[in-house]
C-alpha positions as CSV (number, residue, x, y, z in Angstrom):
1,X,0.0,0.0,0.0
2,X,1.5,3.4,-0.4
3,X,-0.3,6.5,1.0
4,X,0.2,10.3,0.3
5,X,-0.9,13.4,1.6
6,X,-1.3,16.4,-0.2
7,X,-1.0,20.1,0.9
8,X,-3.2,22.8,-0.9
9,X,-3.2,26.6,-0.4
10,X,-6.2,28.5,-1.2
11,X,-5.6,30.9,-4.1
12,X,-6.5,34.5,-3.3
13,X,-8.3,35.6,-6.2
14,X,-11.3,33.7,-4.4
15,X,-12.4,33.1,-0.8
16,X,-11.3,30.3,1.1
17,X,-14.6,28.4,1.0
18,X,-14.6,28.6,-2.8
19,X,-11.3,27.2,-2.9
20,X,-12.4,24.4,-0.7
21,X,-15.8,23.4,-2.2
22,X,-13.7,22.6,-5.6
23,X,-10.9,21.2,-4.3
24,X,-12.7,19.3,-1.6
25,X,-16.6,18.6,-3.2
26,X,-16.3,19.5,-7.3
27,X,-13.4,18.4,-8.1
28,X,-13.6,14.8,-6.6
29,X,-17.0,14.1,-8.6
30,X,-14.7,14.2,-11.7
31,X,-12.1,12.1,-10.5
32,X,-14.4,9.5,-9.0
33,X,-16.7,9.5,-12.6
34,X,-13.8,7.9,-14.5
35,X,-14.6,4.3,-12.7
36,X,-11.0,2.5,-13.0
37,X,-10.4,5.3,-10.2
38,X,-12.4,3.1,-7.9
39,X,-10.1,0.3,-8.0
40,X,-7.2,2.3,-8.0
41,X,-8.0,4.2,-4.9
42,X,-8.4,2.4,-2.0
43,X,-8.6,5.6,0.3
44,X,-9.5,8.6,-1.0
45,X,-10.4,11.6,1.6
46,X,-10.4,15.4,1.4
47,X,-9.7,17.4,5.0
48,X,-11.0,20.6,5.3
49,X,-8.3,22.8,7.5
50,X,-10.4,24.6,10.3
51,X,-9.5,28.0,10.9
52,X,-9.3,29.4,14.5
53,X,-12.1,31.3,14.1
54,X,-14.0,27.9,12.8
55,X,-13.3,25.5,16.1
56,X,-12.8,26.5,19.5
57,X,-9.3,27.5,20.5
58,X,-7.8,24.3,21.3
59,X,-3.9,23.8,23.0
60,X,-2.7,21.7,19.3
61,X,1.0,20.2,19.8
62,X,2.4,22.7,17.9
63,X,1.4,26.0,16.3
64,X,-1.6,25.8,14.3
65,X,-1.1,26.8,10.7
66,X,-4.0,28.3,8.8
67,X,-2.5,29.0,5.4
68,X,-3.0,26.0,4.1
69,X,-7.1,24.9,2.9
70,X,-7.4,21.3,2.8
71,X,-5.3,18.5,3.4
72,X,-6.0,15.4,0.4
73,X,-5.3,11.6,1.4
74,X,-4.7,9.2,-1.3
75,X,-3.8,5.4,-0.8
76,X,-3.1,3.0,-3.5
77,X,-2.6,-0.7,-3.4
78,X,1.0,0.4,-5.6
79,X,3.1,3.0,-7.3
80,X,2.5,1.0,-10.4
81,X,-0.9,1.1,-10.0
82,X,-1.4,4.7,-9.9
83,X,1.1,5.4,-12.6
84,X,-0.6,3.2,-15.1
85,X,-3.8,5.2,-13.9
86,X,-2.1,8.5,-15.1
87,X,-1.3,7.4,-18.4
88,X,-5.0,6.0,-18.9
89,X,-6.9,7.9,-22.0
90,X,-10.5,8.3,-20.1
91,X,-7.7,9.7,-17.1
92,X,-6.3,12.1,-19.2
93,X,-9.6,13.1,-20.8
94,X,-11.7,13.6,-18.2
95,X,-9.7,14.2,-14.7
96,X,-6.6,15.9,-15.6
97,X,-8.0,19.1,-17.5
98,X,-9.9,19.2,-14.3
99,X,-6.8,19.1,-12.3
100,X,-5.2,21.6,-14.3
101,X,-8.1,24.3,-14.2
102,X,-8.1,23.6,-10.5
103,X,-4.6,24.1,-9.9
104,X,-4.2,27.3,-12.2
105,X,-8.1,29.3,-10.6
106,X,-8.1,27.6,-7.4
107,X,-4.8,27.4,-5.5
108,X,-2.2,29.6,-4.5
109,X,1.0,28.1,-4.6
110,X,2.5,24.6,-5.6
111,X,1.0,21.6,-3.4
112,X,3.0,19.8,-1.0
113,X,3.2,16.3,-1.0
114,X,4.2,13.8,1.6
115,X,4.8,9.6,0.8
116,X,4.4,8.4,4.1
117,X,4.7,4.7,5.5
118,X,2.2,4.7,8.1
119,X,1.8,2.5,11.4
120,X,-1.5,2.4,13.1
121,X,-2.0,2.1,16.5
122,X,-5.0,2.7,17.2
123,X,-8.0,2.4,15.4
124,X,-11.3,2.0,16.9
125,X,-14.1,-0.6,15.3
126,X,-15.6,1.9,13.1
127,X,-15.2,3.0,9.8
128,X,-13.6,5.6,9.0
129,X,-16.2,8.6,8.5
130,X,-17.1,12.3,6.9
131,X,-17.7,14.6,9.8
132,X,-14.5,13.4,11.8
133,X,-11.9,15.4,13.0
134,X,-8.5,14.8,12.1
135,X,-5.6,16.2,13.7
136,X,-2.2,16.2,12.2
137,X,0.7,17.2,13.8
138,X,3.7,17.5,11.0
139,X,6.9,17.2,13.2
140,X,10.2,17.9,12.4
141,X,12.8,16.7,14.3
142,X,15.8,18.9,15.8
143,X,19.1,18.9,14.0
144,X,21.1,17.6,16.9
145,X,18.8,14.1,16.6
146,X,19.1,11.0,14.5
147,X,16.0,9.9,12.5
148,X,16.2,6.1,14.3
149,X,16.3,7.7,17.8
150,X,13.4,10.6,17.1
151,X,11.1,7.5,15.5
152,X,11.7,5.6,18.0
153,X,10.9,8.2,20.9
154,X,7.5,9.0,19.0
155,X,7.0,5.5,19.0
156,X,7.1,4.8,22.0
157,X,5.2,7.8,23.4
158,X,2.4,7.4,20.8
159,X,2.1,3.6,22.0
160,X,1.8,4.5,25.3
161,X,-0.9,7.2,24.6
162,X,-2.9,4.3,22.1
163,X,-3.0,1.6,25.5
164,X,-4.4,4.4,27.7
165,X,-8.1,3.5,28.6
166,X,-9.0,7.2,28.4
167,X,-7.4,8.3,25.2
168,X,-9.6,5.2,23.8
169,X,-12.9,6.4,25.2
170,X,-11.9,10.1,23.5
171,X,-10.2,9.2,20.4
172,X,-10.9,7.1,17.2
173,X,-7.6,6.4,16.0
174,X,-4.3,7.3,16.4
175,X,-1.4,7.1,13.6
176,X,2.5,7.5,12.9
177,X,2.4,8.1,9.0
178,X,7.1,8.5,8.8
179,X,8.1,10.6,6.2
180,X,10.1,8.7,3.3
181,X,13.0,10.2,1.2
182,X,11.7,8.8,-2.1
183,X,9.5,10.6,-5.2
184,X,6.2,10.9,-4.6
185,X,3.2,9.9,-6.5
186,X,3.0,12.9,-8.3
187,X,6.7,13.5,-8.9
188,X,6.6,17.0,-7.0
189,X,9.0,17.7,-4.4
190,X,7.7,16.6,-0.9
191,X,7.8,17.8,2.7
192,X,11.0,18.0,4.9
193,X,8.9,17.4,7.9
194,X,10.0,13.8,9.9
195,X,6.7,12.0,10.9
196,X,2.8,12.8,10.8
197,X,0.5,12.1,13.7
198,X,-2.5,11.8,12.9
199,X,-5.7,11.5,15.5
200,X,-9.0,11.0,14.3
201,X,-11.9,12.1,17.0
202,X,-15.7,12.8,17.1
203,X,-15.2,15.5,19.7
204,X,-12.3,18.1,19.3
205,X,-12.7,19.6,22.6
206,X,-12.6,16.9,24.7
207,X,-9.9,15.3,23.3
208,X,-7.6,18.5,23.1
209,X,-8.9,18.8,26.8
210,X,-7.0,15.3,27.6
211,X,-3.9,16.4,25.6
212,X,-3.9,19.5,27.7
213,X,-3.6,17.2,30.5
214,X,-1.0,14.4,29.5
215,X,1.1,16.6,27.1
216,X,4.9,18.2,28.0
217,X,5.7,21.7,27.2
218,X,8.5,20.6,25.0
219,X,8.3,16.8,24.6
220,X,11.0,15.1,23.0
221,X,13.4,16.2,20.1
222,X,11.0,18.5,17.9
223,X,11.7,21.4,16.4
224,X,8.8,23.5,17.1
225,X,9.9,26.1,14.9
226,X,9.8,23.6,11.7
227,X,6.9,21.9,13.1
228,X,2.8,22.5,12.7
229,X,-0.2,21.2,13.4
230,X,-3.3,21.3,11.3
231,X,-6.9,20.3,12.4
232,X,-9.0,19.5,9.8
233,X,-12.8,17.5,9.3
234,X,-12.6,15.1,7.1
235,X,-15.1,13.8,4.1
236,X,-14.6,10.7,2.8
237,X,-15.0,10.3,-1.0
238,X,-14.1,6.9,-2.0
C-alpha cells in the first residue's frame, strides 16, 4: 500500500470556502466518474483545515497553521498502479484538464506532497467517517537528533498514549504516517517534515482537553519552529 498526503493553499483571487468546495466537493466528482479510479484508490479523503475562528481554541502540539485549505489523502494498493492510472486515456480526458483548471483558478501556490509509511496504533471498530476530525501534527525533528532515535521516541510515546483506557474512550484512532526520502506519487518535491500524527476524534474539545492534561511543554526532540499542526474535518469520498 502506499499512501500520500497532499497540501493545498487557497488561491487569493477567491475566498477560502470557494477554494475548498472545488478542491474538496467539485473536483472529486470528476475524479471518481472515471470508474478505473475506484479500484485504483483504495482511500481517497479530502480534510478541510479549520480555521481558528472555525473551532474552539484548542492547545494543538504545535502552532496551528491556517494557510493551508485542505489536506487530500490518497492510498493506492501500488506506485505501479497509480502510474498506469495516469497514463490511462478516459484519465487524461476527463480528470486531468480538471486538475489543471483547479490548480491554475483555485490554489495559491504549488501543493506539497508527503509519501508516508504509516503504522496504526489505534483504530477503533468503526469506519472511518465524513464529519471526523482529524488532527495532524507535522513534526520535524531537531538537527542535533538522529532519524532512528526521534522514531523511536515518538514511538514509544504514541504507543503508550494508544494503550491508555481514556485516550480510547476520546479518540478514534491514532497514527505514525514517517516521512520517506523517495518521489512521490505525483513526482513533486515533498515535505521536509519527519513523521505525521494523525488523530481522528468525534469530539475536538474533549480530546484537546485530555492532551492538555498528558502533554509536555517541550516533549521530545521536535523542532517546534519547523513543526505544525493542522486540524482538519474530514469527508470521505471513496
Amino acid at each position: 500500500m502506499i499512501k500520500t498526503f497532499m497540501l493545498a493553499t487557497p488561491n487569493p483571487k477567491h475566498t477560502r470556502e470557494e477554494c475548498q468546495d472545488y478542491l474538496g466537493n467539485r473536483h472529486p466528482r470528476h475524479a471518481m466518474s472515471v470508474e478505473s479510479l475506484e479500484d485504483t484508490f483504495k482511500l481517497y479523503s479530502m480534510n478541510f483545515v479549520q480555521l481558528e475562528s472555525d473551532v474552539p481554541a484548542a492547545p494543538t502540539l504545535c502552532n496551528r497553521e491556517d494557510s493551508f485549505m485542505m489536506c487530500v489523502e490518497i492510498c493506492c494498493e501500488s506506485r505501479e498502479a497509480y502510474e498506469e492510472e495516469l497514463a490511462d486515456e478516459e484519465y487524461l480526458n476527463i480528470v486531468r484538464p480538471d486538475e489543471n483548471y483547479m490548480i491554475r483558478e483555485f490554489q495559491g501556490a504549488a501543493p506539497i506532497f508527503y509519501q508516508v509509511d504509516e503504522d496504526v496504533l489505534y483504530c477503533r471498530d468503526t469506519p472511518r467517517k465524513s464529519g471526523e476530525y482529524r488532527v495532524f501534527d507535522f513534526v520535524q525533528k531537531r538537527a542535533d537528533a538522529t532519524d532512528e532515535d526521534f522514531l523511536a521516541a515518538l514511538e514509544a510515546e504514541c504507543s503508550a498514549l494508544a494503550g491508555d483506557r481514556i485516550f480510547r474512550s476520546v479518540a478514534n484512532g491514532l497514527v505514525i504516517n514517517r516521512v520517506l526520502d523517495t518521489p512521490t506519487l505525483f513526482g513533486l518535491p515533498g515535505g521536509t517534515e519527519t513523521a505525521i500524527i494523525e488523530t481522528r476524534a468525534d469530539d475536538l474539545e474533549t480530546l484537546m482537553e485530555y492532551y492538555a492534561r498528558i502533554r509536555k511543554p517541550e516533549p521530545g526532540d521536535v523542532d517546534f519552529e519547523k513543526s505544525f499542526t493542522l486540524v482538519t474535518r474530514m469527508k470521505v469520498i471513496h
